[in-house]
N, C-alpha and C positions, 0 to 999 in steps of 0.2 A: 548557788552552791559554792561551798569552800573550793576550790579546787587543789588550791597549794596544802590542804589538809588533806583532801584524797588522795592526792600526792605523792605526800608522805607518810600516810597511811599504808600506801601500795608498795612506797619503799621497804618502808619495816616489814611487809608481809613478805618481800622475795627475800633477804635478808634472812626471817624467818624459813620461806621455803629454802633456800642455800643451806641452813643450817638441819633442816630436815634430812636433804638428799644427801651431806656429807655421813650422817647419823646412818641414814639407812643403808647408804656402801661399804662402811665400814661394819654395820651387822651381817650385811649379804657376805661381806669375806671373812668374818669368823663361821658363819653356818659353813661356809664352802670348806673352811680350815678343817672343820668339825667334822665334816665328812667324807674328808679326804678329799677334797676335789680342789683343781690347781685354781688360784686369785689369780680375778680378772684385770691381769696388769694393762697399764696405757699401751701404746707401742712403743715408745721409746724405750720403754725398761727393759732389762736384760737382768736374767735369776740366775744366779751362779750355785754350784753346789757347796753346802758344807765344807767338802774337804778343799774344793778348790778357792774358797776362800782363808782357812785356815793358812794351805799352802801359798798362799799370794804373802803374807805377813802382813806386820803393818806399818806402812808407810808415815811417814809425818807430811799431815795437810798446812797447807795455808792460805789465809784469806787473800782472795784475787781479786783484780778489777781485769774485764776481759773485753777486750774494747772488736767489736765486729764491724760486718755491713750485710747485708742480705738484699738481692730483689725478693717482692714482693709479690710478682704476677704469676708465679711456677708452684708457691707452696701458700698455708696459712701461717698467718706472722705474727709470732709472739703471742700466741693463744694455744690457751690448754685445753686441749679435746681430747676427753682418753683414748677411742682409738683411731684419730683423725691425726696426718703426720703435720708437723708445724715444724718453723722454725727450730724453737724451744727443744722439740723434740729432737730434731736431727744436729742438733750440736752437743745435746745429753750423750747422746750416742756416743758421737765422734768421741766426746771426752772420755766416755769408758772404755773404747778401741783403741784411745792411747795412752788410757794408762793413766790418763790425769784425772780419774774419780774411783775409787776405789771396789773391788767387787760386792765387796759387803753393801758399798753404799748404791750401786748401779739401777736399785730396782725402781727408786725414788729421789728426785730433785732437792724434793725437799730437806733429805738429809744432808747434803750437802749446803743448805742455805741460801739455794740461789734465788736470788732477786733481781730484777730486770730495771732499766733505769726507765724507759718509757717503754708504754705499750702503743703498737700499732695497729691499725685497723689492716684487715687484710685486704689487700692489692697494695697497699704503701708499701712505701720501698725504706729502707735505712743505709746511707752511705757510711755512717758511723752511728752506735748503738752503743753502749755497757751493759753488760751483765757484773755482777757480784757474785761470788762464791768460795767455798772452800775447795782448794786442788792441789795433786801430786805436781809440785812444778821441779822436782830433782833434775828429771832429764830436761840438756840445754837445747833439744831440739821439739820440745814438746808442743808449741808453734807449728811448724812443720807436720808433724804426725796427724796434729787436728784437722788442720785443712787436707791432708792426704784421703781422709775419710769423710771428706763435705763435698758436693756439688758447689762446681763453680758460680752457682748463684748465692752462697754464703761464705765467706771470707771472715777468719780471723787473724786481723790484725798484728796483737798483739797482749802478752800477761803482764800484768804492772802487779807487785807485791803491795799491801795495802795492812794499815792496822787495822788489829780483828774487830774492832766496831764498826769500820768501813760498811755503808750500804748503798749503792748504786742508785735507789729509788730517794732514798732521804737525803743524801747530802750534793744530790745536782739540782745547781741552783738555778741554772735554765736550760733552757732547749732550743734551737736554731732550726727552722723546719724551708724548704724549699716548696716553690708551687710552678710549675712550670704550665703554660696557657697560649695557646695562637694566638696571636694577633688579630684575627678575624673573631673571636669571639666578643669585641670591641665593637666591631659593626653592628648601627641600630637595627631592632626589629625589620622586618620585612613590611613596609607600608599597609600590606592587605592581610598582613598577622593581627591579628583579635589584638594583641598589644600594641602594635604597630599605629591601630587606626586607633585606639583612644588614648594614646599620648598624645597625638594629635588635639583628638578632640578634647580630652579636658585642658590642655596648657592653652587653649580658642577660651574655654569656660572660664578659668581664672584669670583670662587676662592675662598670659604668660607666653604668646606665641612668641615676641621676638626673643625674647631669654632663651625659652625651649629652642627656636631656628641657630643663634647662636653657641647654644651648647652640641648643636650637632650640624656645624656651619662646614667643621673639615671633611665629612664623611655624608653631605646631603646629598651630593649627587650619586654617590654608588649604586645604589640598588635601583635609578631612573638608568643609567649608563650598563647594569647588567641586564635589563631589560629588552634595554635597544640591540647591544651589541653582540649579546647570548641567548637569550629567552627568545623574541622575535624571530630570530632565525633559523632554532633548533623548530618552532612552531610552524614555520612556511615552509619546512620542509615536510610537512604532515600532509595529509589529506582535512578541510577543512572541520568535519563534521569529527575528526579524531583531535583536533588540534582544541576543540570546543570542548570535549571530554577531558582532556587532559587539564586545561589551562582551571574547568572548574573544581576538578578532583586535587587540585594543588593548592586553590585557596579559596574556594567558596563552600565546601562542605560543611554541611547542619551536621552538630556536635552533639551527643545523646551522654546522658551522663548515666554511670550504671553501679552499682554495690561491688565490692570487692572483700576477701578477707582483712582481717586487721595485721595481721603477721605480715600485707604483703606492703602495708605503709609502713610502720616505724621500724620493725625486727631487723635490725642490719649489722649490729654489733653487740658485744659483752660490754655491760655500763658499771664496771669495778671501781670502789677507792680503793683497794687495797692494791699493795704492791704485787703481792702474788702470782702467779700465773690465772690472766683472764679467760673466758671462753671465748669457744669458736663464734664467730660471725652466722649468723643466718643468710644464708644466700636462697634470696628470693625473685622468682622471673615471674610477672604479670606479663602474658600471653595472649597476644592478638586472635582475632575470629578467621583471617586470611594470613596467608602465607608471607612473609614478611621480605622484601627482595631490595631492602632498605641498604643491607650490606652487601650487595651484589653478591648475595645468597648464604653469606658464611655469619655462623653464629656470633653474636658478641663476646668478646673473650671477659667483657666484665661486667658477670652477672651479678656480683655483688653490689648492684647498683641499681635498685629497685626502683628507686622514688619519680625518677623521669628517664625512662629506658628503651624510647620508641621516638622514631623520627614522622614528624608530623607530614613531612612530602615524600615522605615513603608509602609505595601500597600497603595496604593488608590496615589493618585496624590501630591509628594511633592511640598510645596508649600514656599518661600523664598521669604520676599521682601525687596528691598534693596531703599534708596533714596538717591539720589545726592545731597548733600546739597548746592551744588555751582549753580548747573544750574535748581533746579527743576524737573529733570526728574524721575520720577521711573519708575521701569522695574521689573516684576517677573518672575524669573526664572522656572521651573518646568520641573519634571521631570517623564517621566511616567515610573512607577513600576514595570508595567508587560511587558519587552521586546515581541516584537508579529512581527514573519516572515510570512507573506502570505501564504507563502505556507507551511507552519508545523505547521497550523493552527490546523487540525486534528489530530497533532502526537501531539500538544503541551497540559500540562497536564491540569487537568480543573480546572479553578482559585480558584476555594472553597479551593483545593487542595495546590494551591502555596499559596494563603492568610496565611494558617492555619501554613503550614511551616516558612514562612515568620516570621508572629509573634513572632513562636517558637524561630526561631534564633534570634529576633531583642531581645525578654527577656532574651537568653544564655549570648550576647554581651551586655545589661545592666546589666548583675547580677555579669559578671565579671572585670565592671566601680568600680560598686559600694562595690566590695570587693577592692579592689586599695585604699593602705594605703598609702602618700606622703609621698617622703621620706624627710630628712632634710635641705639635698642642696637643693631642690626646693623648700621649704617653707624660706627657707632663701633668696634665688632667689625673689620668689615673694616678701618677706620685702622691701629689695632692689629697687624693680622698685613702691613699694608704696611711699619710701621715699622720690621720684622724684617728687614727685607731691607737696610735702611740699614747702611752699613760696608763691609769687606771679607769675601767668603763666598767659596767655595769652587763656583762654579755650572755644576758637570758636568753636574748633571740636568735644566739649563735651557737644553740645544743637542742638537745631535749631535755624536758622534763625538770626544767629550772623556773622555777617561783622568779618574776620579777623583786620579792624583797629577800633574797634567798642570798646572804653574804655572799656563799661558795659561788657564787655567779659573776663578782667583781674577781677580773684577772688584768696582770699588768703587761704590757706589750711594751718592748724597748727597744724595738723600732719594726720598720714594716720598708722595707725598698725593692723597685723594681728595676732591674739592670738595664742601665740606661742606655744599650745598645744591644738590639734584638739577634738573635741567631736564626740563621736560613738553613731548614734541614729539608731535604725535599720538595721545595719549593713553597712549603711552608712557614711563617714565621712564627717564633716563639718568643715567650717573654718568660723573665725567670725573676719571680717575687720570693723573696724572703725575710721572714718575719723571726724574730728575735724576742722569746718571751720565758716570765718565768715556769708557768704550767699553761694546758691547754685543755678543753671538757672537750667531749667526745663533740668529733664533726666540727668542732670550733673551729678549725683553719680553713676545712674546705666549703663551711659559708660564710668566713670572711672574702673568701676570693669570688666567692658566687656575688655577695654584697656589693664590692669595689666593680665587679666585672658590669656589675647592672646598674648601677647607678652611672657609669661612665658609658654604657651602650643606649639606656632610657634616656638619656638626658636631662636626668637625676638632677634637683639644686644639691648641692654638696653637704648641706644643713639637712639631710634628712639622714646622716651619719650619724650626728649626735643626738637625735629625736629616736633612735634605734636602740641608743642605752636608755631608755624613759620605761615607763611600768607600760607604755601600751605594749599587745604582743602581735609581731610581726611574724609573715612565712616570709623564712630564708634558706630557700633548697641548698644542700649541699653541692657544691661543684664536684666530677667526678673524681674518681679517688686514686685513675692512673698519673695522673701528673704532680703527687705529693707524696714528696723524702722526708725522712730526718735528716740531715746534715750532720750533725752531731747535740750530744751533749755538753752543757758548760760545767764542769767541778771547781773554778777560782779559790772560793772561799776554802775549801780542803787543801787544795794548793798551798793555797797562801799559810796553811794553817803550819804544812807539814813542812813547808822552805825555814817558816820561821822558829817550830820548834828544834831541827837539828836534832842529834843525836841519829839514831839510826835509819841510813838512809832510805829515801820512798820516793820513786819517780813517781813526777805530776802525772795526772790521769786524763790525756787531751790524746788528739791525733796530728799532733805536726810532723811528727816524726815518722808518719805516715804515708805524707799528703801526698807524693806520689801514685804510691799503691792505691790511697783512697782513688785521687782523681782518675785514674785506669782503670778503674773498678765501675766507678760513675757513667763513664761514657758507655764501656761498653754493655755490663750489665743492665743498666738502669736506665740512663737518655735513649740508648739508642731500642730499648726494648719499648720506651714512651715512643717513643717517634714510630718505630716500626705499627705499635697498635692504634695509635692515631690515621694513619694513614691508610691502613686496611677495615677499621672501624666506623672511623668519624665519629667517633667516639663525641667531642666536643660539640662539633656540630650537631647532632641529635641534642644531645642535653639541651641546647639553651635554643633551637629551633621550637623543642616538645614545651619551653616556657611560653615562647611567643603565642603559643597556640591554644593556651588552657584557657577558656573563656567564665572565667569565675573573676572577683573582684580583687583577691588576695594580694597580687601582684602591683597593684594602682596606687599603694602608697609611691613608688616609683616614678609617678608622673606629677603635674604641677601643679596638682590638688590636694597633694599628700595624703597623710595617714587617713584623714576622715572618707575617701574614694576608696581605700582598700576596704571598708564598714558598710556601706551599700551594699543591697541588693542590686542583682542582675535583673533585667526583665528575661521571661520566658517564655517560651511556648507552651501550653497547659502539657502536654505529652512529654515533656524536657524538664521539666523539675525537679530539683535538685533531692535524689534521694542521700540521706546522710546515715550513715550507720558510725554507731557508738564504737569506740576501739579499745582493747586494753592493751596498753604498751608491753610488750616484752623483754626483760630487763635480766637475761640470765648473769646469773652469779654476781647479783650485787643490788646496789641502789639506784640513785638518780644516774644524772650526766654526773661522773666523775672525772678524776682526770685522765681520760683515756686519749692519745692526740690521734689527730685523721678528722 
């Protein structure tokens, strides 16, 4: 089967439905016109009457560059959802509450022309953004009034006057994105992790053991030394027969694979080219069979994070899902927690009982993640395989829905570095990557860091970087999506354009002039709302725990058999077989992977 023709078959048909559903909106609100009945405006909009527009006069607009920042974890970001509040939405607002968009024009964005320079995924944060637009900039404190009517999780900047061809989406010519990651997510698999045991085993097969031993020579003895000096002990302090319950329900559990919806694998974003305003994000939560007490009982605050959203040494039903981006198929994994023999049903201890232990150990085995300081050769290690990504690559396997011979798929990366001196927040370490590029397709950033993070935790050769831009296709989960900003955007070439024609003046359109405000904005908004949800979440630890634990092959290009181990079949148990249901991607308001960043 063609598949990069059904593809783009399926492209053209949303495209086509996008074009149906604007057709039918706009019939449903002339019928409503027709019969008197009030148009079903977004929320942002605001209806002014006749005479109060009349009486307002009219102003002279001009074309703006409007430079912001927003967190991302309180609201939806940069998506247009008619009656869902968004970013987008609550700065339309602000700007008609003060005056800098016009009553006549107040009910719709688009009159005014506004164009966004990147779109975000929601939960991403932006420390600096653009928008473009036509605005009343007369009054000098018009700055001021905006944010008087914004919540302290969006911030503007600042107006920069711009020629009226100026557009925010077409004339930045990169983008500077942040990825902030513990340091503990570096530590290899868990020895008795489904992944753990066959990097083992295949790097013995290939004849790669001491390569594999010295690629994870700085961090071999961690998880024998959390063992001894944490694990063993929280266990002797059990009752034996609960400490035997425990220790199998954390890593011997038989893993049953089951069906799931197709909205709850791919549906996670609006997949736009156009500059426009995108749709809302689908937020989708695949739901355990037990009670979930993974978070010391409190819900994840980031649902929007469907694909691997359960912690595998947490009670209640882990839950992993993984999608094929070749054939459409997904498949969830899971695995039940509380091992249960029929007949030691009554000797077996009573689950309040293994829950509570359970817990206990899964917080012993994160607290001694998150005391784990990287050492140097693996921070240099990780530089290393960032560096790989600098140039032009071929990054089908770092979105969805992108053809390995698909141009739009080659993007240029001008540079990729990771701060070569770690920050301690809570007794945590973090590492702060940032990558420097001209465009990004959707999810691109946050499975390059998912890439870089596992190839430097598996003990990856470094050469299966560049075998990841080749036409085979790879799964490469997105890492989660609390620890990725924009930074800003770059406009140079406008710059440069408007220094050297002269004549009437045009301040650059950058944030130096900012960088205070930006930076105060950073910490407190943005880092420290990352750190705060890290730390009540574990957010990271699940995600790449629920990798170590999906017992499918997908993963095993990773180890030192490469690509052809991730192409194998699993053996199974005839009752275990892998059921596969067909998926159709969900692609509102648009086509493929576009260039949406996150």
């Amino acid at each position: 089967m063609d598949r990069s023709h059904n593809g783009g078959r399926a492209r053209g048909q949303n495209r086509g439905d996008k074009r149906a559903r604007t057709e039918a909106t706009q019939e449903a609100n002339k019928r409503r016109k027709l019969n008197g009945e009030e148009e079903d405006l977004p929320v942002y909009a605001t209806r002014f009457s006749k005479e109060e527009i009349e009486a307002e006069g009219k102003k002279p607009k001009r074309k703006v560059a409007v430079m912001l920042g927003y967190s991302g974890l309180q609201a939806l970001t940069q998506a247009s959802n008619h009656h869902e509040k968004t970013i987008e939405g609550d700065l339309f607002s602000s700007f008609v509450a003060a005056g800098a968009i016009s009553k006549a024009n107040a009910d719709d964005p688009k009159k005014s022309s506004l164009v966004r320079c990147a779109r975000t995924d929601r939960g991403v944060h932006a420390a600096g953004n653009v928008i473009s637009l036509k605005m009343i900039i007369e009054d000098p404190d018009i700055v001021k009034k905006i944010n008087a009517n914004l919540s302290p999780q969006i911030r503007v900047w600042g107006i920069e006057r711009t020629n009226g061809s100026f557009s925010a989406y077409q004339l930045c010519d990169s983008r500077i994105y942040e990825y902030l990651i513990p340091t503990y997510c570096f530590l290899p698999p868990h020895p008795d992790s489904f992944l753990g045991k066959e990097l083992v085993k295949l790097a013995e097969e290939a004849g790669d053991a001491p390569g594999y031993q010295e690629r994870q020579n700085e961090v071999s003895s961690f998880w024998e030394e959390t063992e001894e000096k944490h694990v063993q002990p929280f266990l002797h302090g059990l009752d034996s027969e609960l400490g035997a319950s425990v220790r199998k329900a954390l890593y011997e559990a038989e893993p049953k694979i089951i069906d799931i919806q197709s909205d709850a694998i791919l549906t996670d974003a609006s997949d736009s080219d156009e500059p426009g305003l995108s749709s809302q994000p689908a937020a989708v939560q695949v739901t355990a069979d037990l009670p979930d007490i993974g978070n010391n009982g409190e819900q994840p605050a980031t649902e929007q994070e469907p694909t691997f959203n359960k912690d595998p040494e947490a009670v209640g039903s882990t839950t992993a899902v993984i999608s094929r981006p070749d054939s459409g198929v997904g498949f969830v994994e899971q695995s039940s927690s509380i091992p249960e023999d029929p007949k030691d049903t009554d000797k077996r201890p009573s689950i309040s009982a293994l829950e509570a232990a359970l817990r206990s150990l899964k917080n012993v085995i994160i607290s001694a993640k998150k005391a784990h300081r990287i050492h140097p050769t693996r921070l240099a290690r990780l530089q290393s395989v960032l560096s790989q990504y600098v140039g032009t690559h071929n990054f089908h396997n770092y979105t969805i829905s992108k053809a390995p011979r698909d141009p739009s798929a080659k993007r240029v990366i001008k540079s990729f570095n990771v701060a070569p001196e770690p920050i301690l927040i809570n007794n945590t370490e973090w590492l702060s990557l940032k990558v420097h590029g001209q465009s990004f397709m959707m999810h691109q950033i946050r499975k390059m860091a998912t890439m870089a993070a596992l190839i430097v935790r598996c003990g990856c050769p470094e050469s299966r970087m560049q075998e990841s831009y080749g036409h085979e296709r790879l799964i490469v989960p997105k890492a989660p999506s609390l620890g990725l900003l924009l930074e800003r955007p770059v406009f140079e070439t406008y710059n440069q354009k408007m220094r050297v024609q002269g004549g009437e003046e045009r301040a650059e359109i950058g944030f130096n002039k900012y960088e205070k405000e930006v930076q105060e904005f950073k910490q407190r908004e943005i880092y420290e709302r990352i750190f705060r949800e890290e730390e009540r979440d574990d957010t990271f630890h699940s995600f790449f725990a629920s990798l170590d634990s999906v017992r499918t092959p997908d993963l095993l290009y990773l180890s030192s058999m490469g690509i052809p181990a991730a192409k194998k079949e699993m053996p199974q148990k005839e009752d275990q077989k892998e059921q596969q249901i067909k998926t159709v991607v969900s692609e509102d308001e648009g086509g493929g992977a576009g260039d949406q960043e996150g």
